[in-house]
Structures are given as C-alpha cells and as structure tokens.
C-alpha positions in Angstrom: 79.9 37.3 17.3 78.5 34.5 19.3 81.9 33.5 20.7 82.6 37.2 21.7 79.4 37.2 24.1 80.0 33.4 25.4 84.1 34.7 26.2 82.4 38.4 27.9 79.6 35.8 29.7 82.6 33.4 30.8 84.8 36.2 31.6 81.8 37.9 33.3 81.0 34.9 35.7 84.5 34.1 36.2 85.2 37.4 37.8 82.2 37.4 39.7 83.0 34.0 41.6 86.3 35.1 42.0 85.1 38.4 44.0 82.7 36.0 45.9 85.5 33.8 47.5 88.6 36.6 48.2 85.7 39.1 49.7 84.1 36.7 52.3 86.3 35.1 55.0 83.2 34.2 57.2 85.3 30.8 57.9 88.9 31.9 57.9 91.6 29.4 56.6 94.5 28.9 58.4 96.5 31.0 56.7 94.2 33.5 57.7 94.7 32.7 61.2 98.4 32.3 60.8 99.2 35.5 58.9 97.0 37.4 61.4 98.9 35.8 64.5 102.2 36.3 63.5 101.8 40.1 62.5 99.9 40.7 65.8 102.3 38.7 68.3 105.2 39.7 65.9 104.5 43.4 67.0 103.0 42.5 70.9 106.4 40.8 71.6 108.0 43.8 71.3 105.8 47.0 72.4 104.7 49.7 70.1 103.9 53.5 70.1 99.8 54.2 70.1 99.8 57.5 69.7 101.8 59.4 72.4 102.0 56.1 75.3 104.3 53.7 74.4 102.9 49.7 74.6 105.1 47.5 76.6 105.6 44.2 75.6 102.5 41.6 76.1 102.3 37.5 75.9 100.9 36.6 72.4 97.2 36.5 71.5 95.4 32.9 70.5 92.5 32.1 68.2 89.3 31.6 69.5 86.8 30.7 67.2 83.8 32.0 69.4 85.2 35.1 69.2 85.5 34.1 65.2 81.8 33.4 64.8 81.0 36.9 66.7 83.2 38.9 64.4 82.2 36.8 61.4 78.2 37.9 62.2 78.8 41.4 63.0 81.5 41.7 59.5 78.3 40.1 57.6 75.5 42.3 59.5 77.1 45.5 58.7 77.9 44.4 54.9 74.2 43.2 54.4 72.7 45.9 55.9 75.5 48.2 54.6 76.4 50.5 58.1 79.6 50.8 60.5 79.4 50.8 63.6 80.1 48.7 66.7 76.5 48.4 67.6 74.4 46.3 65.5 71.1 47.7 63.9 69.1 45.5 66.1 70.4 47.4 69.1 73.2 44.0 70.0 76.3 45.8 71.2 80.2 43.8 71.4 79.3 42.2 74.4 75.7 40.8 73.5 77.0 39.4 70.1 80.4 37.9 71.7 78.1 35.6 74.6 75.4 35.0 72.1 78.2 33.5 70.0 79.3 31.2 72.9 82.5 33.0 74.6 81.3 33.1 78.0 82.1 34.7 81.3 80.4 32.6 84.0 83.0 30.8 85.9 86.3 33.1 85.6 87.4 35.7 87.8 87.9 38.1 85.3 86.8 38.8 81.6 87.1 41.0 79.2 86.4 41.9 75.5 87.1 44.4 72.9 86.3 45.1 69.4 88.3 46.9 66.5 86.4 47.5 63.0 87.6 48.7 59.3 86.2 49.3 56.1 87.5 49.0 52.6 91.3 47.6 53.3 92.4 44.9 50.6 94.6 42.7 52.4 95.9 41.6 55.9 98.6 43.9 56.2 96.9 47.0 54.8 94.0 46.5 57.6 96.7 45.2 60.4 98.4 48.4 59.9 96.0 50.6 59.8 94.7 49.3 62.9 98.3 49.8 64.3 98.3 53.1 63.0 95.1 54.3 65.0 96.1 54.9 68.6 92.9 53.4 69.9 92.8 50.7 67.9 96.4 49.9 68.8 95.4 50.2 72.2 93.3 47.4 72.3 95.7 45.4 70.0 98.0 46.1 72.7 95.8 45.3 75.8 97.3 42.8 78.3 94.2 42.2 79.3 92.8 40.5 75.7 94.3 37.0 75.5 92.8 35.7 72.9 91.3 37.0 69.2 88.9 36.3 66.6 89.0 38.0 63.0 86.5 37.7 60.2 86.2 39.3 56.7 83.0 40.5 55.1 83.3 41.8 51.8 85.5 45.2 52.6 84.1 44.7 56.4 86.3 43.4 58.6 85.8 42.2 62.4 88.4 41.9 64.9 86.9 40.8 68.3 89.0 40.3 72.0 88.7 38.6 74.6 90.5 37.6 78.3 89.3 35.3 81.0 91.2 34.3 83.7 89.7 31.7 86.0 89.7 31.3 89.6 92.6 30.3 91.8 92.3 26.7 93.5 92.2 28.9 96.8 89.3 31.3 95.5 87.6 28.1 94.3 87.8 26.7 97.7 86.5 29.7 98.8 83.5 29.6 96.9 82.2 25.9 97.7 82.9 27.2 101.8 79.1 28.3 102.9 80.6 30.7 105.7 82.0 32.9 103.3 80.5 35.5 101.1 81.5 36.2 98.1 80.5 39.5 96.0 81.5 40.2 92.5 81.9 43.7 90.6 81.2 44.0 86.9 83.8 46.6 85.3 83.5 48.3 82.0 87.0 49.7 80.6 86.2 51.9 78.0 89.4 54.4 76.1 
C-alpha cells in the first residue's frame, strides 16, 4: 500500500513538473526561435493566399528579443489573469507594452508593429498554421513592413509580436542637424 501512494505521489509530481516546463516558453530556446523562423520565412519567401489577396513574396523576418520580452509579458498577463485580448487588463495596448519592453521608435524614419494572438494550440506548427489559416493574421505574417518578430508561449497563450524600423538616410540625417530646415513628422496607424 505504501509503495502504491509514494509511485501515484512520484508519478503525480513528475507529471506536474513536466507540464511546468513544455507549457511556459517565457525564455524561448533556440530551437524555438529556429523552428519559428524557418516555418515563417519558409512561407514569406514564397507568397501565400490570406483569404482572397494573394501575399507576394517578402525578405525574411529576424528575432528581436524586445519584441520577445513584450510577447512573453502579454502571453503571461493573459494566462495569469486568464482573458484574450490584445489589450491588457490594465488598459496597455501593443504599442505601450512593445516600448515599455525597450523596442523603440525614436531615431527611425519609419516604424511599425503588429501583434497576432492564439489560445490552446499544442505545438509550433498547429499555432503557425492556424495563424496562416486566418486571413488577418496571415496578413500581418505577411506584412513587408514587419521586419523583425518576437514569439513567446504562456501556458496555451501564445504571443507573436512585430516590428519594422527603418532609419534615416545619411541625406535626411544631414537634413536634420541643418538649422534652416524644418522638419515635421506624421504618426500613422495601419489598422486591417
């Protein structure tokens, strides 16, 4: 009798640490990164179908780990606090939780950032292609404008935050340090 409830307790605890460590990817491991990249790119190097508009080709996305540390906080927020949504219970939207976690726009000509979110896929592929599979979240998988990505996992949360800067020309940059010219710069929201 006694070793039947030590085996159940082993058995017990052994299944719990193992849920732990598969169902939190708040640091990802390489081959995290790597499997995520290559499905991603694999598919941006060639185009797709989102819905009804065909996807051209795009370059390849990169990983950018402040864009990891925003989608590991929001995956962890929403898990905690158990809700889905892009806007955090504390009223944060994408863009407030992507500068808070250090990916900045100050200094580029252009920037840009997007956010795709699931619930409940088991794996990389099951959650890459569902993502795929939804026109706009294939959309902003497709963006030209997103250059790089960050992706974290939260129990069955998962995170996949944009981003695209593109700095200033040496010319514009010239530009800028010249006192007779003004400048004046437009912030633009691209929403699907």
């Amino acid at each position: 009798m006694k070793r039947k409830i030590l085996a159940g307790l082993a058995l017990f605890i052994i299944t719990i640490s193992s849920s732990f460590t598969v169902a939190n990817d708040a640091v990802p491991s390489d081959a995290f990164k790597q499997e995520f990249l290559y499905r991603i790119n694999k598919v941006r190097a060639v185009g797709c179908d989102c819905g009804n508009k065909h996807m051209p080709p795009v370059p390849p996305l990169t990983w950018n780990d402040f864009l990891t540390v925003s989608a590991a906080g929001h995956a962890q927020d929403m898990n905690y606090q158990n809700y889905f949504s892009h806007d955090s219970k504390d009223g944060r939207n994408i863009e407030d939780r992507i500068v808070m976690a250090g990916y900045i726009f100050k200094g580029y000509r252009s920037f840009a950032i997007g956010e795709n979110i699931a619930y409940g896929q088991r794996s990389i592929a099951e959650v890459t292609d569902g993502w795929f599979q939804s026109e706009g979240h294939c959309k902003n998988l497709m963006n030209p404008s997103f250059k790089e990505i960050g992706i974290a996992r939260n129990g069955l949360y998962w995170v996949q935050d944009f981003g695209g800067r593109e700095s200033f020309t040496p010319e514009e940059q010239k530009m800028m340090r010249d006192p007779n010219v003004k400048m004046t710069f437009k912030r633009v929201k691209i929403h699907d």
